[in-house]
C-alpha positions, 0 to 999 in steps of 0.5 A: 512481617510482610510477604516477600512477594508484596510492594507497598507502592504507596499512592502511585497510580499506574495510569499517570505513568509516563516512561518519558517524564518523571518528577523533575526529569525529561528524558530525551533519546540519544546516542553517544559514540566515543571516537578513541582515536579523537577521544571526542565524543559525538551525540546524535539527537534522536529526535529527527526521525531518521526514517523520515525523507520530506522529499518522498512525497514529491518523488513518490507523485513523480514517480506514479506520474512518469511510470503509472500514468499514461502520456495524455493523462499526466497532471489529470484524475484519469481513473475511478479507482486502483484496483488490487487483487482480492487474494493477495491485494497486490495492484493490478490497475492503476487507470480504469473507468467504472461500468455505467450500470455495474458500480462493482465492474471496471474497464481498463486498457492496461493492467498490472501484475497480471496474466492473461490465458488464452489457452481456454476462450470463454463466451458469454452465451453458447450463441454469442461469437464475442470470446473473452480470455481468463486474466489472473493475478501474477502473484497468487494465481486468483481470478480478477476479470476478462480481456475481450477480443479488442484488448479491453480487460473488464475487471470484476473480482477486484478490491476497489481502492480510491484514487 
């Protein structure tokens, strides 16, 4: 007598299984909604992915257009990069241009989702009058670069992303 707990499955091959096809039968995914006012009955083919939007591309590209891009830069590559904070990769730059000699650095003239301190001016060396401010990311606080006295932020604790 066999165990209880044994299953001949014969010359089944668990790697050929396929929940989707078996011998004979396609199964298609759909939802059948019985409408009992009408007593009809209406079938939704799941198929189309219902998630799916075939415009989302054109009204995303727009949108970085009209709220990311500055005015004279529209319709043209005008950064290097996106840059994202390191601690939560939320974005905080969207146009900035590479350093020439430092490839890890950046300078842009706008940021996003960031603050700037100005409690503490900080310099370079004792001896040098240019100040710089701390700039940190909004949403976890992480330290991503400086805005010097024009305005420029120089972005260096950054992930880089392509543009």
């Amino acid at each position: 007598m066999a165990n209880a707990m044994e299953v001949d499955d014969g010359d089944v091959d668990d790697d050929d299984w396929d929940p989707h096809v078996a011998p004979g039968i396609v199964l298609r995914p759909h939802i059948v909604q019985w409408n009992v006012a009408l007593g009809t009955e209406k079938v939704d083919n799941l198929d189309v992915d219902p998630l799916h939007d075939p415009e989302a591309d054109d009204q995303d590209e727009k949108w970085v257009a009209d709220q990311l891009l500055q005015p004279d830069t529209r319709n043209v590559k005008g950064t290097d990069a996106v840059l994202n904070c390191p601690g939560c990769f939320t974005p905080v730059c969207y146009q900035c241009q590479r350093h020439e000699q430092f490839t890890r650095q950046w300078r842009a003239s706008e940021v996003r989702n960031c603050k700037v301190d100005k409690s503490v001016a900080l310099s370079m060396a004792k001896d040098d009058p240019a100040k710089y401010f701390a700039l940190r990311c909004e949403t976890c606080n992480a330290d991503v670069g400086l805005q010097d006295m024009e305005g420029i932020f120089h972005l260096f604790h950054v992930l880089e992303s392509l543009a």
